[in-house]
Each structure stands twice: as C-alpha cells, then as structure tokens.
C-alpha positions in Angstrom: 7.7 68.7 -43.3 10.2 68.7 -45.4 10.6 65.0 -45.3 7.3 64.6 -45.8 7.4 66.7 -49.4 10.1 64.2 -50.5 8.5 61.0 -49.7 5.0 62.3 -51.9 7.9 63.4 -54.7 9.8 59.9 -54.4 13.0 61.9 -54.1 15.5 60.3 -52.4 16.4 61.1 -48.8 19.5 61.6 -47.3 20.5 58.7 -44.9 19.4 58.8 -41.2 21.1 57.5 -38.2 19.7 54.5 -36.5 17.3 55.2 -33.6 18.8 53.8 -30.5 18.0 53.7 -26.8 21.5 55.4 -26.1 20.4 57.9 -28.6 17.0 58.6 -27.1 18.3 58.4 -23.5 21.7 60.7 -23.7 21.5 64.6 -23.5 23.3 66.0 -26.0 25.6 69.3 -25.8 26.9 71.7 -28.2 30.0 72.4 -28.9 29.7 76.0 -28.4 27.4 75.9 -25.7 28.7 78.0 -22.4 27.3 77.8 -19.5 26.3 81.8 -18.1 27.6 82.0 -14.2 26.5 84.8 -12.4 28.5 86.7 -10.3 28.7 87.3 -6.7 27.8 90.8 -6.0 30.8 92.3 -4.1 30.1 92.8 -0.1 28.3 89.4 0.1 30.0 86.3 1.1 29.4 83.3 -0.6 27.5 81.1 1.7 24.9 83.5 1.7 25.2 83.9 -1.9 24.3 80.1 -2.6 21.7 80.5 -0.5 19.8 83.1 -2.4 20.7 82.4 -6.1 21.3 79.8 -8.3 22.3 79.0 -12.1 18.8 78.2 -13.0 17.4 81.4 -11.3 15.2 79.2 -9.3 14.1 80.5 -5.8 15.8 78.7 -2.9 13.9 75.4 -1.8 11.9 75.2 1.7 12.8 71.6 2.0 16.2 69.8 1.7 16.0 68.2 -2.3 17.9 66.5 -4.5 18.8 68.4 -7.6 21.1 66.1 -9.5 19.3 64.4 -12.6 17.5 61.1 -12.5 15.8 58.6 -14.3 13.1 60.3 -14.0 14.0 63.4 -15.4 15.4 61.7 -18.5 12.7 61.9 -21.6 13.0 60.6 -24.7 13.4 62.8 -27.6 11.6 61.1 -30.5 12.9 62.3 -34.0 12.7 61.0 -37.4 15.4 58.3 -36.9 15.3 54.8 -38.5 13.8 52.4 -36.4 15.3 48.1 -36.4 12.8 46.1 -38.7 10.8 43.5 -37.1 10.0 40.4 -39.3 6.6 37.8 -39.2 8.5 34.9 -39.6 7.6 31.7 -39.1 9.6 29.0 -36.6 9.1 25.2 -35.5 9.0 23.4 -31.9 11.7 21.2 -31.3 9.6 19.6 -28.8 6.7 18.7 -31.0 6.5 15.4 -33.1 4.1 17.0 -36.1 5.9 19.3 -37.6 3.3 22.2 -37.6 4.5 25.5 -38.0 4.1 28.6 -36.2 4.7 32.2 -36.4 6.5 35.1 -34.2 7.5 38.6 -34.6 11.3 38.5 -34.8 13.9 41.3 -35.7 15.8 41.0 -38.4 18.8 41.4 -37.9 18.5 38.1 -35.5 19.9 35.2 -36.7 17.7 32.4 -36.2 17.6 30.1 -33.2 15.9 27.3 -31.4 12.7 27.7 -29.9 13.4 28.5 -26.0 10.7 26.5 -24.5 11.6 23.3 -26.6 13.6 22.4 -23.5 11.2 22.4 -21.0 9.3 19.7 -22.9 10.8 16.3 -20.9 9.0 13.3 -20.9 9.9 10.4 -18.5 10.8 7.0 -20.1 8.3 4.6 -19.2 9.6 1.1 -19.8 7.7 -1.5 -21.6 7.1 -5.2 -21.6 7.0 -7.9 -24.2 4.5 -10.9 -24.3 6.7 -13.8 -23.2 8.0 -10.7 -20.0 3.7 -10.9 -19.5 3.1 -14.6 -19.7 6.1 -15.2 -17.3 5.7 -12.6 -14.5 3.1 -10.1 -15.0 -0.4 -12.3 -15.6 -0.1 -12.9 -12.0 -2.9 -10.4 -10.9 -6.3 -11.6 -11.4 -8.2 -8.1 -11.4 -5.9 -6.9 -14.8 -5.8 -8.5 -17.9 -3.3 -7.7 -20.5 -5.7 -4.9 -22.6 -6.1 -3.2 -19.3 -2.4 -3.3 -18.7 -1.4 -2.3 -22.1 -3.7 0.9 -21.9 -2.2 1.7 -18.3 0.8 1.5 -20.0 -0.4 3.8 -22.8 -1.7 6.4 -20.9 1.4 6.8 -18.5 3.4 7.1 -21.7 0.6 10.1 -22.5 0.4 12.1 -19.7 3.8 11.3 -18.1 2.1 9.4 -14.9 -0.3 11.7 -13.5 -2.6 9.4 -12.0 -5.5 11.9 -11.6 -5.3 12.6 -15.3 -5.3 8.8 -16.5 -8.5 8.1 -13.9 -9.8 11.0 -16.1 -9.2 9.5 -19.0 -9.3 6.1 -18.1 -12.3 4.2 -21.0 -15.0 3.0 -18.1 -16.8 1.6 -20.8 -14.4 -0.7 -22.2 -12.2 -1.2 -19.7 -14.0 -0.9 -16.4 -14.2 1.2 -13.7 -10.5 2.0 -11.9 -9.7 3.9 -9.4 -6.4 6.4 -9.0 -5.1 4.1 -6.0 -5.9 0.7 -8.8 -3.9 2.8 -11.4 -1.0 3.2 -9.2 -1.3 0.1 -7.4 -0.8 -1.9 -11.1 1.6 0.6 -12.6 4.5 0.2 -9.7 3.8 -3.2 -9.4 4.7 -4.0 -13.0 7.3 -1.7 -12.7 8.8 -3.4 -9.8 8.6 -6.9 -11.5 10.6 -5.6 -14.4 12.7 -4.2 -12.5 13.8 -7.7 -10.5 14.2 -9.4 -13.5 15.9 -6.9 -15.5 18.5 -6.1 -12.7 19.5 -9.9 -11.9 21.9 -10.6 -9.3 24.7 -7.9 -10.5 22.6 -5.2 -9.9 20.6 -5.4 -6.8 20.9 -2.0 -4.9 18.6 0.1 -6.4 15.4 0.1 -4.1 11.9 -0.8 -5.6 9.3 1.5 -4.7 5.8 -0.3 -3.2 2.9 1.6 -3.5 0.7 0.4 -0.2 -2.8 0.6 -1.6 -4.8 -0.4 1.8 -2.8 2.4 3.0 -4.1 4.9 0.5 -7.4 4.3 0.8 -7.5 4.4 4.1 -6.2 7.9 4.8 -8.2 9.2 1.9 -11.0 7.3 4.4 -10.2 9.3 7.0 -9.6 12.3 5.7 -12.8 12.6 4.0 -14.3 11.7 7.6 -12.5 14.3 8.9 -13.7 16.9 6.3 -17.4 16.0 6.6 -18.0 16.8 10.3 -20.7 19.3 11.0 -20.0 22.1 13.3 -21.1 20.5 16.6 -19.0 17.2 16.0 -16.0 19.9 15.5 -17.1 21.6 19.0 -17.8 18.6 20.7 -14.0 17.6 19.9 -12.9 21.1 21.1 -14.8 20.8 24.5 -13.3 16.8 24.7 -9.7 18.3 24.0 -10.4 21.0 26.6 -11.8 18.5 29.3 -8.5 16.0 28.5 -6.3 19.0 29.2 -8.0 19.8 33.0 -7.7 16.0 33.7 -4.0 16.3 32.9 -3.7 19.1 35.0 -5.5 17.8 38.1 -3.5 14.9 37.9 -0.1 16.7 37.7 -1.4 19.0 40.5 -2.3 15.9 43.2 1.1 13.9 42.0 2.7 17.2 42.8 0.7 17.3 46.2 1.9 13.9 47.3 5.2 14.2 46.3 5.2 17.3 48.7 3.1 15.9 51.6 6.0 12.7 51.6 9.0 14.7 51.7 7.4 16.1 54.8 6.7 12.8 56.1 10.0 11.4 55.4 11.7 15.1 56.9 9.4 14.1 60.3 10.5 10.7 60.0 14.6 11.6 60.0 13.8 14.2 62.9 12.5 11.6 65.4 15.2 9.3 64.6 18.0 12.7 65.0 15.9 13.2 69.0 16.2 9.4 70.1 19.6 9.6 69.5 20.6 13.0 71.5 19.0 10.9 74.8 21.8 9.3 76.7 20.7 5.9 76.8 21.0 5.8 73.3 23.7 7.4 73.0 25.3 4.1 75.6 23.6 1.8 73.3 25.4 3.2 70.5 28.7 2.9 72.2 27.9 -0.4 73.0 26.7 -1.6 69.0 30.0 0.1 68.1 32.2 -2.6 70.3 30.7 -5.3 69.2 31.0 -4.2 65.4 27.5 -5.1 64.2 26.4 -3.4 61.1 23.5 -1.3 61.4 21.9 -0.9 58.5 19.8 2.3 58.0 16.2 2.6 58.4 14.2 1.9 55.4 11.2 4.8 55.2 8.0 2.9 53.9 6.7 6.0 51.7 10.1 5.7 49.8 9.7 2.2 49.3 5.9 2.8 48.2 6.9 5.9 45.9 9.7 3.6 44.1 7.0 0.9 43.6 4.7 3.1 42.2 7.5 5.0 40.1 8.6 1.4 39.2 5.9 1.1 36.1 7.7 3.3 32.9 5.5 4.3 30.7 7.3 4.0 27.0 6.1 6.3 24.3 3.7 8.5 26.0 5.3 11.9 24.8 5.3 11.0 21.1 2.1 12.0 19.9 1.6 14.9 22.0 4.0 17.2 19.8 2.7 18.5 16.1 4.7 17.3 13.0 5.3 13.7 11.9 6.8 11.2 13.9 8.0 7.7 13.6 6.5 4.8 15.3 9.7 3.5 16.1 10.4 6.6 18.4 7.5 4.8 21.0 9.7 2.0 22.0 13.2 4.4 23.0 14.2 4.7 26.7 12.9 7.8 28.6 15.7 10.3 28.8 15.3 10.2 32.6 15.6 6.4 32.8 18.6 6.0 34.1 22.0 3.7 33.1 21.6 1.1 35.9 18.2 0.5 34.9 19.3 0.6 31.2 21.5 -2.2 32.0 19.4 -4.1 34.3 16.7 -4.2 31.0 19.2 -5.1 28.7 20.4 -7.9 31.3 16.7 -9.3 31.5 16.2 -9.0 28.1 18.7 -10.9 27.1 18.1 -13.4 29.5 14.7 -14.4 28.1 16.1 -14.1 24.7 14.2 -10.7 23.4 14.9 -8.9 20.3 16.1 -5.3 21.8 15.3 -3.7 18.7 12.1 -5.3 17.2 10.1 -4.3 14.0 8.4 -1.3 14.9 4.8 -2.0 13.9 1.8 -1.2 16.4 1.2 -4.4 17.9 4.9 -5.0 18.4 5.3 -1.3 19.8 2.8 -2.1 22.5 3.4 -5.4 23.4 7.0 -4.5 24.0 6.5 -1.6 26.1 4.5 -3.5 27.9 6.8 -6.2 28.4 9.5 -4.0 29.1 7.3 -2.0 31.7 6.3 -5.0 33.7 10.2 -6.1 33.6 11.4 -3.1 35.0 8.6 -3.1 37.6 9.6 -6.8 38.5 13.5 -5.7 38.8 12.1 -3.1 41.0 10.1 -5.5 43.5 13.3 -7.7 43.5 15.3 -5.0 44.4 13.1 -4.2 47.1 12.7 -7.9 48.6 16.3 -7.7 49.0 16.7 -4.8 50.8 13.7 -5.4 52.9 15.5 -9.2 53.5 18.9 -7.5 54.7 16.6 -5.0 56.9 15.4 -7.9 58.3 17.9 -10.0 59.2 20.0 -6.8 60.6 16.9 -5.8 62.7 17.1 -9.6 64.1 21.0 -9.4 65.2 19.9 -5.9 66.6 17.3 -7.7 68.3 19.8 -10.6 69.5 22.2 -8.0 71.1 19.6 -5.8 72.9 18.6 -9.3 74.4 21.9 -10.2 75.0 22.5 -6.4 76.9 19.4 -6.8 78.8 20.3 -10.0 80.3 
C-alpha cells in the first residue's frame, strides 16, 4: 500500500531486487528461526514414539508416503520485485531477398542476433544454359521449344523442383498442357546433357540420373487400376488367391504321395533281390561270377530312373515373387540352393560349350529365355546321363547273359 501512495505522490522509491526464478523458487529461512522438537515422554521408546508423533503435529499416515518436498509442493511467492523489460523491436530475415521488416518481442537486455530460421531457408542450385549450349545439344526434342524450356527452368529455380507444384503452376494457356512425368522427363534430360558436356573426359564418374518416363506412367497406370476396383473384383481376387493356394497344396500332397508309394516300391524291389540270393543256387552262381571276375553292375530300379527324369526339369525363379518386399529381377536366373555342385559344373561346362553369356542382362525376356534354356540343358545332361548308364546295364547284362550260357552248356 505503501508503494502504492508513493507512486500517486511521485516520491521516489527505494531500489528493489530483481525478480528471479531462483528467487520465486527458493524457500527462504531466518536467521533466528529454530525449529521446536518435542520431546519423548519418558517410559516410551522411540520407535513407538515416531510412530505416534511428528514435528508438524500431523496424525500418523494409513498408507506408506513420501514426505520430503517436491516440485510440486514448491509455489511461487509473487512480491513486488522488478521484473526484466521486454522490448517490440523490430528484426530482418537473412533468408529473404526484399528487405521487409518485421517485428518480435525481445528482452532487453539481449543483444541482438540473427534470425534462427534464416538457416533453414536452402535453395538447390539449378544450373542454367546459354543459347549457343541450346542450339548445340538441347533443341534435340521436338515436343519442347526453348520458351517452354526456359520456363521449366524458371519454375524449378522457384519452387526448388517439386514437380507437383510446377504442374500446378505450369501456364496451360501459353505454354500447353504438361504433365508432372513431361516436367521431369525434360528437366533431367537437360540436366544430364549439361552434365556430359560440362564434365568432358576428366571427369566422367559421376553417374547421370535417367528419369524412365514409360516407366512412370505405367505404374501410375496400374496403380490407379488397382485403386478403382469395386468390391466384388477385390473378392473375386480373394477367392482366386484362395483357390491357387488349395491347388498348391493338392499338388504338394500327391508329389508327397508318390514320393512315398516309390520308396516302397523300390524297398520291395531290394527285398526280392536280398531272397534270390539266400537260395543256394544262387549263392553257386555267385561263386562261380566271382572266379571268372566279371563285373556285375548293380540293378538299375526303373522308378529311380523315372523320378530323376522327372526331377531333371529345374525350375529357375519360381520362389521370387512369392515373398512380400521388393525384389530384383536378376534374383530369377540364380541356381536353386538345392542344385547341387556337379550339376553346377555340368551347366557351366554346357554353357560354355555353346558359347552362352553366364550372366546375361537381367531384363524379362532374357530372364525367361535363359531359364528356359538352362532347364532344358540340365534336363538333356540328365537323359545323357541316363543313356549311359542304361548302355553299361546293358552290355553287363549281355556278358551276364554270355556266362550263364557258357555255365549251362
């Protein structure tokens, strides 16, 4: 109040401290000021004591608490302290080109600085062109002129190439209709004409980036196809998808079925062959083969031979696209991880007999003509394999033929 009588009077005021968070934060203690302890009554002992009574004459809590001070406890004692003095000054962005000037509340006892978001204002350095760099290499493309050029050029310098933006702003009227995909297509291939004939021959291993239009347009294509089916064309590729996986699973359960039902043929086929031998006359036979020394070459089962033929045909590439994710189309044309080093080298010994690339450009049509190629080789390596062995049969089963005669007579 008193204060308040000297400010109507214009008396002056005695100075007052500066009104700081540390000052409206920290407790303050008197000198003088004692704390009052109360004493233990004599005959009870001191555990029960701090159970019952406490400095603050409080009754004893229910539930375990905390009773040291925190920040929530802490309040601010306002007084009539001097507060810092805020200014309505005025300040300019660095990152501006007109000069204009705004304005900011700013304390003053700050000195004064840049504006902190100048720096955040970068802008990408768009090359240019001159007319004799036009004439010479850039007139090429029929569907641009040098005005529609020159405003590309303009607006990438604008809006710091975002393509959506320029479309946006792009003058239909006078310029014609473009598309983001002709915006970009143009821009990177000026960019990488400059570029060649800027870096010449001493400077040749930065990469050029080519934009692939066609490619553009045709996933925007199918995505847009792919965003305007209707609700049954969505279920009808559910129930497909569902269908394809019962196939698959038929087909692995009867491969699985066969498998099983020739290992049982081929188990029956080596116990007959175990029983003739246990008769004696075989067992004479034998004795007799094993004087004369004549190789006998072991039976050849025909479901093996049929199972390798039919195993023969690799498929390359077929587990590719059945995981999610991106993959490349390369990845299509590697071996199988169960194909096996003879047959590795066997490939690589027929591939390079016909003079095949190994590794060839991995583009669709290449992919599947050379897993087809390379499938039909390893199925013919398989058949000559076979003819051989079935040949050697052959001519042993004749000298086995030959001595049996020769026995008999």
């Amino acid at each position: 109040m008193g204060d308040m009588f000297r400010e109507i009077l214009n008396i002056e005021q005695p100075p007052t401290p500066e009104l700081t968070k540390e000052s409206l934060m920290t407790k303050k203690k008197g000198a003088n000021e004692k704390t009052r302890m109360s004493r233990r009554p004599e005959g009870m002992h001191r555990e029960v004591f701090a159970l019952l009574y406490k400095d603050s004459k409080d009754a004893p809590p229910l539930l375990p608490t905390d009773s040291g001070l925190g920040y929530k406890q802490n309040k601010a004692r306002l007084g009539m302290k001097k507060v810092r003095k805020w200014e309505w000054t005025r300040f300019t962005n660095a990152a501006r080109s007109d000069g204009v000037q705004f304005c900011h509340w700013q304390r003053a006892s700050d000195e004064p600085k840049e504006y902190p978001f100048a720096k955040l204002n970068r802008q990408l350095s768009i090359p240019t062109y001159n007319l004799n760099e036009y004439n010479t290499h850039l007139r090429m493309n029929t569907k641009w002129n040098k005005s529609q050029t020159d405003y590309l050029f303009e607006l990438a310098q604008r809006f710091d190439t975002r393509f959506v933006t320029m479309t946006d702003r792009w003058d239909r009227d006078k310029y014609g209709i473009k598309t983001v995909e002709d915006l970009k297509e143009r821009y990177y291939e000026v960019i990488g004409t400059l570029q060649k004939i800027r870096q010449g021959a001493a400077n040749n291993e930065k990469k050029i980036y080519v934009f692939d239009a066609e490619h553009e347009r045709k996933r925007k294509e199918q995505l847009k196809k792919l965003f305007d089916r209707t609700q049954a064309q969505i279920e009808e590729e559910t129930m497909l998808q569902n269908e394809m996986r019962k196939i698959e699973a038929r087909k692995k359960e009867r491969e699985k079925k066969t498998q099983d039902l020739q290992k049982l043929i081929s188990q029956a086929d080596k116990q007959d062959e175990q029983a003739t031998l246990t008769t004696p006359q075989a067992r004479k036979q034998e004795k007799k083969l094993n004087r004369k020394k004549v190789p006998v070459q072991q039976k050849i089962n025909k479901a093996d031979v049929v199972t390798s033929m039919e195993t023969a045909a690799i498929r390359f590439g077929e587990g590719v696209n059945k995981g999610t994710g991106i993959a490349m189309r390369s990845q299509k044309m590697k071996l199988p991880a169960n194909f096996g080093q003879k047959r590795t080298k066997a490939l690589e010994q027929i591939l390079s007999e016909f003079k095949v690339d190994q590794n060839p450009p991995a583009t669709e049509e290449i992919c599947t003509a050379f897993n087809d190629l390379r499938s039909d080789m390893i199925l013919l390596h398989e058949i000559r394999s076979t003819l051989s062995s079935s040949e050697f049969e052959l001519e042993t089963l004749k000298q086995v033929a030959e001595i049996k005669q020769e026995i008999a007579d």
